[in-house]
N, CA and C atoms as an extended XYZ file, in Angstrom:
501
Properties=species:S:1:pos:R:3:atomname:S:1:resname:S:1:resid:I:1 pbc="F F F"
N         5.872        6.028       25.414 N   UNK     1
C         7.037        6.655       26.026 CA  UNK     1
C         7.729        5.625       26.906 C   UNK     1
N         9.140        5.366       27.061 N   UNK     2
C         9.893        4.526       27.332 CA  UNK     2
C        10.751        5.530       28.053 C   UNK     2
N        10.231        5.549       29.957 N   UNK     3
C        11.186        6.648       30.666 CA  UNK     3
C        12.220        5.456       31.817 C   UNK     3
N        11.864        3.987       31.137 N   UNK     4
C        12.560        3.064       32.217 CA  UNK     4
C        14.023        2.912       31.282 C   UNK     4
N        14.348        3.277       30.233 N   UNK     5
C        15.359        3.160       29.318 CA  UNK     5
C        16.904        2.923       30.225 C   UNK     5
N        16.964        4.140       31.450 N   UNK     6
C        18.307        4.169       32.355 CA  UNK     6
C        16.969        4.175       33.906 C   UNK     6
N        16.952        3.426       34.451 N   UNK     7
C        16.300        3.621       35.902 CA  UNK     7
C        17.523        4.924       36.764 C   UNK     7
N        16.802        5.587       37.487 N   UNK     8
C        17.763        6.252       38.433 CA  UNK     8
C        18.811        5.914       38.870 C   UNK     8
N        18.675        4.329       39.616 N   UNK     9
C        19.636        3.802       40.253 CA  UNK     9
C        21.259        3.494       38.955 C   UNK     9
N        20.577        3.742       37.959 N   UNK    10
C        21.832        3.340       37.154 CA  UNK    10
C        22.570        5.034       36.394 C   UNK    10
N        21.420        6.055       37.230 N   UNK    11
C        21.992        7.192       36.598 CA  UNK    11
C        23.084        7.222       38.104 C   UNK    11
N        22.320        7.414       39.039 N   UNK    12
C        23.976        6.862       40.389 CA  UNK    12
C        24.541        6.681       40.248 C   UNK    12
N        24.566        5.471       39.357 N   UNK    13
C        25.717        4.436       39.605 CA  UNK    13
C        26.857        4.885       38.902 C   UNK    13
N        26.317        5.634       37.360 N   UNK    14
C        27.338        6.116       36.973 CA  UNK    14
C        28.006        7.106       37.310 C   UNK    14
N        27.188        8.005       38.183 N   UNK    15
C        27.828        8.966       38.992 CA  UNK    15
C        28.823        8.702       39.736 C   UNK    15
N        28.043        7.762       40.459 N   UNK    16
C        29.192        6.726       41.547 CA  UNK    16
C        30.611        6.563       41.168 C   UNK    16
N        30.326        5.679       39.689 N   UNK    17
C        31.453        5.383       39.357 CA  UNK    17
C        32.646        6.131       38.924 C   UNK    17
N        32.223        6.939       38.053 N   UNK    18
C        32.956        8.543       37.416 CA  UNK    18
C        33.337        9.275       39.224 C   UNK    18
N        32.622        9.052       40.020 N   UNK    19
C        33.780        9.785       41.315 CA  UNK    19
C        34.638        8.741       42.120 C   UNK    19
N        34.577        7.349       41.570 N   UNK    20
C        35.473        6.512       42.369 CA  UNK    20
C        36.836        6.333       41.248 C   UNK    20
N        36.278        6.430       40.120 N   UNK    21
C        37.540        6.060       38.861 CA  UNK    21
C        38.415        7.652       39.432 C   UNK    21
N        37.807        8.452       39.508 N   UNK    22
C        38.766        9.780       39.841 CA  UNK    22
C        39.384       10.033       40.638 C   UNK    22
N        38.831        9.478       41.655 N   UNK    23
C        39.294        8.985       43.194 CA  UNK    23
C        40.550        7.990       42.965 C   UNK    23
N        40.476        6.911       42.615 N   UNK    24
C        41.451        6.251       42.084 CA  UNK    24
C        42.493        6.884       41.060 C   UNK    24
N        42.116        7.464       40.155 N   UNK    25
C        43.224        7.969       39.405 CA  UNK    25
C        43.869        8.976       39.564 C   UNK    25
N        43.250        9.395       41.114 N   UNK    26
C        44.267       10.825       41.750 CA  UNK    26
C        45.450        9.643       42.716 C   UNK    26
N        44.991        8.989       43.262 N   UNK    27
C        45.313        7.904       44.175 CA  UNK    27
C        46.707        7.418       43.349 C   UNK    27
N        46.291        7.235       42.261 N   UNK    28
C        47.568        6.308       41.260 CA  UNK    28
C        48.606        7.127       41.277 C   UNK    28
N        48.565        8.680       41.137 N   UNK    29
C        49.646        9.269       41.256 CA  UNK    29
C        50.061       10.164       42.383 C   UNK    29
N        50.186        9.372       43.446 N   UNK    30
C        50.531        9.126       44.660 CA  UNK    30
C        50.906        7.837       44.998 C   UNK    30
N        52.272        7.603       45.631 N   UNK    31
C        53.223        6.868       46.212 CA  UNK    31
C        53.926        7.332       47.413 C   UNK    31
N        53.414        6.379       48.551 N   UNK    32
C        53.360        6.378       49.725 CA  UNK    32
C        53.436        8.073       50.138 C   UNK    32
N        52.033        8.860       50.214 N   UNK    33
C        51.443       10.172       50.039 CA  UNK    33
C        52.536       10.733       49.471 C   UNK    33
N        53.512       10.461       48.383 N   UNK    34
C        54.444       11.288       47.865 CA  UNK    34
C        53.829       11.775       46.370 C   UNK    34
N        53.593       12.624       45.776 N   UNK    35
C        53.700       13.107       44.175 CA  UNK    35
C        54.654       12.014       43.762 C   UNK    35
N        53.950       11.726       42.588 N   UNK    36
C        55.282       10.722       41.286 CA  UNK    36
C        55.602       12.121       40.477 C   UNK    36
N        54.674       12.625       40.652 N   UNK    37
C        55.512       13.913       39.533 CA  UNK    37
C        55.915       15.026       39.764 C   UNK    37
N        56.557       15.969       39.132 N   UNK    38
C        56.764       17.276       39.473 CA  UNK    38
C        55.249       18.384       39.557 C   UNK    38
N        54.990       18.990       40.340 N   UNK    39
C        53.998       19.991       40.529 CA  UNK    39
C        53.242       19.956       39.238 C   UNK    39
N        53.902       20.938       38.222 N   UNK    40
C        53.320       21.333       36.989 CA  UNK    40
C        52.545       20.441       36.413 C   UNK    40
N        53.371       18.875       36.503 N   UNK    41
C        52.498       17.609       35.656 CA  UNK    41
C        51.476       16.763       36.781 C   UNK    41
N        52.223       17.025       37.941 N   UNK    42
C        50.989       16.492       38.690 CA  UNK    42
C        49.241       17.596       38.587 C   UNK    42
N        49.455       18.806       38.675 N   UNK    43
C        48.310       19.584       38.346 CA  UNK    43
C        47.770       19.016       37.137 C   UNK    43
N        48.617       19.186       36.137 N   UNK    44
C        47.954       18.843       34.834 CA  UNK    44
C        47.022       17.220       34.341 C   UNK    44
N        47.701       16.325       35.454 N   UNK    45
C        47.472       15.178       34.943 CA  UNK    45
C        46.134       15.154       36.462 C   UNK    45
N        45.743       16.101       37.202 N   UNK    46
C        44.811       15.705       38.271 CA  UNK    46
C        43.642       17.216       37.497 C   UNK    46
N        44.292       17.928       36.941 N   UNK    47
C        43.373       18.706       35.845 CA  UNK    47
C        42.162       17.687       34.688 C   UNK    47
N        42.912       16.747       33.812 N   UNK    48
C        42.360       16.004       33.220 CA  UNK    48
C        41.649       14.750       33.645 C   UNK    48
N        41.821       14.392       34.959 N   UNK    49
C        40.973       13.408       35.710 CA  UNK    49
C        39.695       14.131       36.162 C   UNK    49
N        40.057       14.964       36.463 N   UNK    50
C        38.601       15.885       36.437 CA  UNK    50
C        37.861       16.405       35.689 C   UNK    50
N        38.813       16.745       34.499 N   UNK    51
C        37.828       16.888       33.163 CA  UNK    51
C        36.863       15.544       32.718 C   UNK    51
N        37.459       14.168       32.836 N   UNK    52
C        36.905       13.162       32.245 CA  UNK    52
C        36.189       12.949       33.306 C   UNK    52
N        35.991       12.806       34.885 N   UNK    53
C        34.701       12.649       35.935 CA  UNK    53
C        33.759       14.217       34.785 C   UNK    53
N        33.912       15.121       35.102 N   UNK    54
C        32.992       15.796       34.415 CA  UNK    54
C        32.195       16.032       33.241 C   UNK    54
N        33.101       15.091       32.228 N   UNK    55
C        32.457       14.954       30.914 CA  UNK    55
C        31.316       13.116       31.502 C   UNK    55
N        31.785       12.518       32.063 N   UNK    56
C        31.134       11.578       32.394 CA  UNK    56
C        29.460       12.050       33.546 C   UNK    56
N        30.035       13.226       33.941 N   UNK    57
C        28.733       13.336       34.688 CA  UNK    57
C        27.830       14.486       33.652 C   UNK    57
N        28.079       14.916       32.294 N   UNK    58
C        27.867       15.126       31.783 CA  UNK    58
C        26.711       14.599       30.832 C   UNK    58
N        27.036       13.430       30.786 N   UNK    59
C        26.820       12.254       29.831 CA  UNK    59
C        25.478       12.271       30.844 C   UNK    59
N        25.365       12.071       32.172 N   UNK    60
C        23.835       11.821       33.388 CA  UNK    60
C        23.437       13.040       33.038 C   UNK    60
N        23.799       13.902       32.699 N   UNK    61
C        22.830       15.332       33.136 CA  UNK    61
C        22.487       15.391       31.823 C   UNK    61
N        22.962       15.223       30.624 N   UNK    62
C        21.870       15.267       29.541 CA  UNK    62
C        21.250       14.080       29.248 C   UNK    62
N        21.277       12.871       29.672 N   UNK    63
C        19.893       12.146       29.814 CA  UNK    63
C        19.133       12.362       30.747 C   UNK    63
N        19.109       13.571       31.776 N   UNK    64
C        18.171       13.536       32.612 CA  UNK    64
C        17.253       14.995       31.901 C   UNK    64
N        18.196       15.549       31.440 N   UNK    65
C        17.388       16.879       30.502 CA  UNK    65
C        16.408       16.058       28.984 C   UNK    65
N        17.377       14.773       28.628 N   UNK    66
C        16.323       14.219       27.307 CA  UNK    66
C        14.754       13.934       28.065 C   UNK    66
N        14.706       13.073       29.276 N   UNK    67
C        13.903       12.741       30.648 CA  UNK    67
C        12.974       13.420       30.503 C   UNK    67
N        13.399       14.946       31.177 N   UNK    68
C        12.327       15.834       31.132 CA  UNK    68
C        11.934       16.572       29.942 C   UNK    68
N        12.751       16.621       28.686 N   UNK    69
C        11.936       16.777       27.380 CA  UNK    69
C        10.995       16.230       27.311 C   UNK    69
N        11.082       14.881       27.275 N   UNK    70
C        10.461       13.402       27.184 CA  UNK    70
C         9.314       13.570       27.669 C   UNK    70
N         8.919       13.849       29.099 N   UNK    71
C         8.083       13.637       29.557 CA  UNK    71
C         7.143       14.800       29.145 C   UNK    71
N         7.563       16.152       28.780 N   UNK    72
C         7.285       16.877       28.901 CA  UNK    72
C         6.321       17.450       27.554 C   UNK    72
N         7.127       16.639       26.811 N   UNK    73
C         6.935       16.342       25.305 CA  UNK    73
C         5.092       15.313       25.570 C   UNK    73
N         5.445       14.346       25.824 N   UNK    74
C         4.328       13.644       26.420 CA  UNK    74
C         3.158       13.883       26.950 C   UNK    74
N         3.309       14.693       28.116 N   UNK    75
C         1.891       15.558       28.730 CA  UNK    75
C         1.701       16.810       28.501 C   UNK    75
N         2.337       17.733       27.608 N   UNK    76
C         2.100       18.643       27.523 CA  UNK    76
C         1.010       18.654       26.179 C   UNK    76
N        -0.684       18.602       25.930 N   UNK    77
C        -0.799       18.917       25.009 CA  UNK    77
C        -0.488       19.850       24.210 C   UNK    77
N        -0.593       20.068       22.783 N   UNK    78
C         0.060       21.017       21.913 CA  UNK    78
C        -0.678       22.189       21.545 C   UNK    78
N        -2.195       21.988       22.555 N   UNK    79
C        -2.913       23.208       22.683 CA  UNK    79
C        -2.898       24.183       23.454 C   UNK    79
N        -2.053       24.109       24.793 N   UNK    80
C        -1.734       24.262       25.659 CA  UNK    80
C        -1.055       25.468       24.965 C   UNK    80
N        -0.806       26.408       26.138 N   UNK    81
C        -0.299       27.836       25.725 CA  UNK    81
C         1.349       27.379       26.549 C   UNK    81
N         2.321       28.043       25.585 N   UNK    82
C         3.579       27.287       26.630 CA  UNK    82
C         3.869       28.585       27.947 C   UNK    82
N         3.247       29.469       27.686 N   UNK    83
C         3.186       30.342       28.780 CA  UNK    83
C         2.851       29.343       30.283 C   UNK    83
N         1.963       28.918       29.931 N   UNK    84
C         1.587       28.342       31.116 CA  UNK    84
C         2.597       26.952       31.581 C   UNK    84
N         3.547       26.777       30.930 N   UNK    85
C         4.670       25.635       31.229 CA  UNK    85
C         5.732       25.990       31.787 C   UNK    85
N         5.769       27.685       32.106 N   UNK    86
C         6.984       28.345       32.792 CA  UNK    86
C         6.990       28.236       33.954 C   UNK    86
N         7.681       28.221       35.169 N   UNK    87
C         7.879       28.721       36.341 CA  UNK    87
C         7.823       29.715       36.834 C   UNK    87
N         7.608       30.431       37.949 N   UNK    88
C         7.588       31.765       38.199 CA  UNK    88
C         8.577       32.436       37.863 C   UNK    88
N         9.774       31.707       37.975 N   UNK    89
C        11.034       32.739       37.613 CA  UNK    89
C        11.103       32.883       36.367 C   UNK    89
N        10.609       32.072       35.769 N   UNK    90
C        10.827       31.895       33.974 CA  UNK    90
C         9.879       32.625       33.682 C   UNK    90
N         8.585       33.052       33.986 N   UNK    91
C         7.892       33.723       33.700 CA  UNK    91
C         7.992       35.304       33.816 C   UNK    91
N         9.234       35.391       34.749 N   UNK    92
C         9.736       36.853       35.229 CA  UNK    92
C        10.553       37.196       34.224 C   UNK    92
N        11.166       36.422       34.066 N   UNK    93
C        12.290       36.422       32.541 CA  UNK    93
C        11.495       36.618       31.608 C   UNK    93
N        10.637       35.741       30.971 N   UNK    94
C        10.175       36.220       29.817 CA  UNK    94
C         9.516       37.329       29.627 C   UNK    94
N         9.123       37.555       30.468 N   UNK    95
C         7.855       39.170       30.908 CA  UNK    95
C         8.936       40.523       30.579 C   UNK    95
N        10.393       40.006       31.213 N   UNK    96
C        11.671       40.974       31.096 CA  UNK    96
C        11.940       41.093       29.745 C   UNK    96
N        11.944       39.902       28.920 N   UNK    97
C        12.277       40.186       27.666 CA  UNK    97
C        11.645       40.229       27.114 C   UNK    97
N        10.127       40.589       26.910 N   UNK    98
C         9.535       40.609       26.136 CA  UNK    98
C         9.522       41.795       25.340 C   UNK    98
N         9.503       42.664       25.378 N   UNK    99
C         9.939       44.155       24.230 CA  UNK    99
C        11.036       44.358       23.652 C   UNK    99
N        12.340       43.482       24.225 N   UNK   100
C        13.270       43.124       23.346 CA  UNK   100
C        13.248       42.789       22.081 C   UNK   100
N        12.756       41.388       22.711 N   UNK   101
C        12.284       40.677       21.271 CA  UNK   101
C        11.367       40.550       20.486 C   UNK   101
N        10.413       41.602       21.290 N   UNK   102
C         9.213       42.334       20.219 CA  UNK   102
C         9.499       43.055       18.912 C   UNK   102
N        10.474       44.113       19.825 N   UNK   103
C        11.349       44.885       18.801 CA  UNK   103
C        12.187       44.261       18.065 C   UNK   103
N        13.098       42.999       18.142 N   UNK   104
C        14.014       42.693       17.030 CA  UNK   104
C        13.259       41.614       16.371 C   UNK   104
N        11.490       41.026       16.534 N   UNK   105
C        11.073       40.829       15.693 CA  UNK   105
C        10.176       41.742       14.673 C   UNK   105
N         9.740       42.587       15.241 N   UNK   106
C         9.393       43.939       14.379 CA  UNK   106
C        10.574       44.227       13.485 C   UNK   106
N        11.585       44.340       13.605 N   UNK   107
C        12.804       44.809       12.929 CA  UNK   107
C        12.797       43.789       11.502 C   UNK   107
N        12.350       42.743       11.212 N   UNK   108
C        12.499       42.299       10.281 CA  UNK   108
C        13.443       40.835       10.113 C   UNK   108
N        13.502       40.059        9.483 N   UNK   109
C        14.117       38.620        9.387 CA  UNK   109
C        15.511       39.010        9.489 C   UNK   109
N        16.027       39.388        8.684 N   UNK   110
C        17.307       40.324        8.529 CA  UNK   110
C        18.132       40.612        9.993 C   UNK   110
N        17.207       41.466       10.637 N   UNK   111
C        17.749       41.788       11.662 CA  UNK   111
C        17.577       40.292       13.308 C   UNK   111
N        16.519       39.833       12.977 N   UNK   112
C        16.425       38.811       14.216 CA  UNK   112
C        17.219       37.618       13.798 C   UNK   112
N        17.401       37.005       13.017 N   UNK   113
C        17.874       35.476       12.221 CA  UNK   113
C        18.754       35.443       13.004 C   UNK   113
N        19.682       36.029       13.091 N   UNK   114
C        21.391       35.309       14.046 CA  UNK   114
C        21.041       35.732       15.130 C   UNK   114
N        20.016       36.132       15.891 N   UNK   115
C        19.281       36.128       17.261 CA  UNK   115
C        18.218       34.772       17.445 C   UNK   115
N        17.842       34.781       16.209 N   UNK   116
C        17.376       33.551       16.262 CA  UNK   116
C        17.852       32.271       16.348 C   UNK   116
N        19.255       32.023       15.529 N   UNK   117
C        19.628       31.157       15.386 CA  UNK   117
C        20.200       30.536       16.800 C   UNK   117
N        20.378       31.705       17.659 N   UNK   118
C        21.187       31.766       18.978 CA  UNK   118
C        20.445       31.209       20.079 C   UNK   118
N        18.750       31.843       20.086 N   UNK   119
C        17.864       31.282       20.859 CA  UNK   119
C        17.393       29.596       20.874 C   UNK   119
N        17.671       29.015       19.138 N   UNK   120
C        17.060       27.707       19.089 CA  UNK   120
C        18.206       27.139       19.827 C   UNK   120
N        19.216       27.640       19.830 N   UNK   121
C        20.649       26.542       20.069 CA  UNK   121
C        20.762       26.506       21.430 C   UNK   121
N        20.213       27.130       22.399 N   UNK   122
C        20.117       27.991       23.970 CA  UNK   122
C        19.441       26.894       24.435 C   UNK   122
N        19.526       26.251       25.260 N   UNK   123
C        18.181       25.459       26.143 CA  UNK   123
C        17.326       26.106       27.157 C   UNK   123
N        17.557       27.966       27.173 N   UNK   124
C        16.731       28.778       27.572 CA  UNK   124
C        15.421       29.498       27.296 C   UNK   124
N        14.649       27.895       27.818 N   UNK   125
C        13.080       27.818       27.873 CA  UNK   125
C        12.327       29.375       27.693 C   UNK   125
N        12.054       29.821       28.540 N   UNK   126
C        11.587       31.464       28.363 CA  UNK   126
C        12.353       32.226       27.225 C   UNK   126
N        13.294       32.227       27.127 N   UNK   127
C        13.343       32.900       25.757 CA  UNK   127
C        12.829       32.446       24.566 C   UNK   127
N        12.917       31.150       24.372 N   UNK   128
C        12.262       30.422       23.366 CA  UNK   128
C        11.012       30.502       23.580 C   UNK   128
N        10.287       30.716       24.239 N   UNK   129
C         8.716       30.494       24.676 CA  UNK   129
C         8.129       32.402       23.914 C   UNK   129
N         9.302       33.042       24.652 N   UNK   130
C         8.701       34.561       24.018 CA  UNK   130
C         8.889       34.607       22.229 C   UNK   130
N        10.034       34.287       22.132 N   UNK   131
C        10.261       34.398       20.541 CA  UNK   131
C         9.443       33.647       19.730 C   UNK   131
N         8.928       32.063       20.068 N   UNK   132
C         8.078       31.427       19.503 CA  UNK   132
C         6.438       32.011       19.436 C   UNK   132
N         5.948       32.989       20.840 N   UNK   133
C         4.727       33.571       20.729 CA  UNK   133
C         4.803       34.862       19.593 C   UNK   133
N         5.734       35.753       19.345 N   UNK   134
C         5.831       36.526       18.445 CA  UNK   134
C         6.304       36.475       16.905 C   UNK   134
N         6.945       35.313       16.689 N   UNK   135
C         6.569       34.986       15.580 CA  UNK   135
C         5.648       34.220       15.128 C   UNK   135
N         5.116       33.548       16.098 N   UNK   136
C         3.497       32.710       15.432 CA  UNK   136
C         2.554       33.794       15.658 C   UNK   136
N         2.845       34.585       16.011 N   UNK   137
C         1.769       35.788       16.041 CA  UNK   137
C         1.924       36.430       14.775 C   UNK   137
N         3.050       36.304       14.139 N   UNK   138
C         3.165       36.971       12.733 CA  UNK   138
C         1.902       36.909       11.725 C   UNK   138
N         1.152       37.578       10.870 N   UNK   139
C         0.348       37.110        9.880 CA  UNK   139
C         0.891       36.672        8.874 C   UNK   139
N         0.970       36.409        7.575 N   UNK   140
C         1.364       35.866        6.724 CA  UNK   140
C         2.160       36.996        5.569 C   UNK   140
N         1.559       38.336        5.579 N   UNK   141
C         2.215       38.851        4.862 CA  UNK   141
C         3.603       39.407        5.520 C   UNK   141
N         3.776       39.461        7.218 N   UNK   142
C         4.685       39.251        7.474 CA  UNK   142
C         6.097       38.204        7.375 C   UNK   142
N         5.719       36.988        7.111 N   UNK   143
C         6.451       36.067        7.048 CA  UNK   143
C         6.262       35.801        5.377 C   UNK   143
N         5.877       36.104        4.447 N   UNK   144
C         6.183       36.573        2.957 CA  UNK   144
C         7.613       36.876        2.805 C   UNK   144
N         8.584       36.269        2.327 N   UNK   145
C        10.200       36.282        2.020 CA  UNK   145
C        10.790       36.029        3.016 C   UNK   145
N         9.943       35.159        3.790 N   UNK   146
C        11.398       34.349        5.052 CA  UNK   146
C        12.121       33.471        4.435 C   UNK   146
N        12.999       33.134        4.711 N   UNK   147
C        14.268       32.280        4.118 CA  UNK   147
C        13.720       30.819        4.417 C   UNK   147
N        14.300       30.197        3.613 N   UNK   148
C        14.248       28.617        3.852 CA  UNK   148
C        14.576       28.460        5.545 C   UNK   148
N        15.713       29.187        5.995 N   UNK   149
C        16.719       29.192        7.085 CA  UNK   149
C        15.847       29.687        8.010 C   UNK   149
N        15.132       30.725        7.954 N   UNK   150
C        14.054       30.863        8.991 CA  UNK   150
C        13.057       30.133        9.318 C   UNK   150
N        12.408       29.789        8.198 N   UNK   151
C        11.099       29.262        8.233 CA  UNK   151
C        11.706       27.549        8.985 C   UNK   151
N        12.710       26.997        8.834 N   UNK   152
C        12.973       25.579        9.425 CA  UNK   152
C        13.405       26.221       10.738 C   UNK   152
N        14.335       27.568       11.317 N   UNK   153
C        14.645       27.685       12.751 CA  UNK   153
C        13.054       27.678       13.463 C   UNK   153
N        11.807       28.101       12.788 N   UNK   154
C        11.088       27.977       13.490 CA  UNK   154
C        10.709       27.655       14.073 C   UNK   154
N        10.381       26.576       13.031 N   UNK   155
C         9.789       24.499       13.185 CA  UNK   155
C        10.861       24.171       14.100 C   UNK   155
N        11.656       24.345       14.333 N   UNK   156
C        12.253       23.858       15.068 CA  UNK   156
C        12.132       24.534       16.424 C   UNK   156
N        12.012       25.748       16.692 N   UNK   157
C        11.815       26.500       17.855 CA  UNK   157
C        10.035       25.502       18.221 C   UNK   157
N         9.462       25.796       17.228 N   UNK   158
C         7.750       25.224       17.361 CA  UNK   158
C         8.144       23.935       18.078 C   UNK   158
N         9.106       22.997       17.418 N   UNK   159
C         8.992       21.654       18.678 CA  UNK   159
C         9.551       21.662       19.714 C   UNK   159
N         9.918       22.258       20.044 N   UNK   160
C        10.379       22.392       21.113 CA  UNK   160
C         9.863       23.022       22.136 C   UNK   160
N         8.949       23.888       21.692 N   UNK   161
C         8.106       24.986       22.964 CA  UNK   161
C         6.403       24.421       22.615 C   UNK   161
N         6.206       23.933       21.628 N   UNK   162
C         5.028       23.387       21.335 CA  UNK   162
C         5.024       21.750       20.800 C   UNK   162
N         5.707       21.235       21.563 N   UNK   163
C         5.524       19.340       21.517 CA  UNK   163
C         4.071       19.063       20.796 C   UNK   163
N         4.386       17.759       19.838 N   UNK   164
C         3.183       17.313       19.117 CA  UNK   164
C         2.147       16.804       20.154 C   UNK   164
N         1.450       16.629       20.397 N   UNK   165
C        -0.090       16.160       21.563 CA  UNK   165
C        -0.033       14.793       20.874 C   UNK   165
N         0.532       14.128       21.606 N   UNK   166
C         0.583       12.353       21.399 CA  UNK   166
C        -0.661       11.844       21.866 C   UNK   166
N        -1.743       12.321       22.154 N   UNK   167
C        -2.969       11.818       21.843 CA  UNK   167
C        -3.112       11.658       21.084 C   UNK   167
C-alpha cells in the first residue's frame, strides 16, 4: 500500500491554492473597489469562480475518501464481519433499515435491482453493509435466476463492504 502517493501537506496546498486563485479572480474583477461589470455578470462570473475553487476542492476530498478506502481496504481482514466496521451512528442507521431491506430483498430480484443498483452507486456505508448481509445470507436456490446484472452489482457491493484480506 502506497498512502505517501499525495502527503497531506500537498493535499493543503492545493486547498491553499484553489482559495487564493479565487481570491484573486474575484480581485480581477474589481477596479479600484469598483465592479468592471454590471451586477447580473458580475454575480455570474463570481458564481463560476466558485464553482471551479469547489470542483478543485473536490478533486482533495475524493483522494482523501480513495485514502480511507485504501487503508481500510488494507486492515480490514475479509473475515471480519463489516458490522463491526460501522460507527455508532452507522450502526443506528443500519439497525433502522434493516426490515426495509429485508423486505425488498424477500420481494425478489425484480423488485430490489434498481434499489440495488442505487445502493452500489451511494457511498452510504451502512446501507451497503445491510444489503450486502442479506443477500449473502441468501441460499442458493434463492439466487437461482439472478441476472448477470445482479450477480456482478453484488461483487461489486462484496468489494466494497468486504475488501480482499491482503494477507
Amino acid at each position: 500500500m502506497n498512502l505517501e502517493i499525495k502527503p497531506e501537506s500537498q493535499l493543503e496546498t492545493m486547498i491553499a491554492a484553489a482559495r487564493e486563485k479565487e481570491k484573486s479572480a474575484k480581485a480581477a474583477l474589481m477596479v479600484n473597489n469598483q465592479r468592471m461589470y454590471a451586477d447580473d455578470v458580475h454575480t455570474e462570473r463570481v458564481k463560476a469562480i466558485e464553482t471551479e475553487r469547489r470542483q478543485a476542492v473536490s478533486v482533495v476530498t475524493a483522494e482523501i475518501q480513495r485514502r480511507v478506502q485504501e487503508i481500510e481496504t488494507e486492515l480490514l481482514p475479509s473475515d471480519v464481519d463489516p458490522l463491526t466496521t460501522l460507527t455508532t451512528d452507522d450502526l443506528a442507521k443500519a439497525s433502522a433499515l434493516a426490515s426495509f431491506i429485508r423486505e425488498d430483498v424477500a420481494a425478489g430480484q425484480a423488485a430490489f435491482l434498481p434499489k440495488l443498483r442505487a445502493v452500489v452507486r451511494s457511498g452510504d456505508k451502512p446501507t451497503r453493509v445491510v444489503w450486502y448481509r442479506y443477500l449473502s445470507s441468501l441460499d442458493t436456490d434463492a439466487r437461482r435466476g439472478w441476472t448477470d446484472d445482479t450477480v456482478a452489482l453484488v461483487q461489486q457491493l462484496e468489494a466494497v463492504v468486504r475488501p480482499a484480506d491482503p494477507r
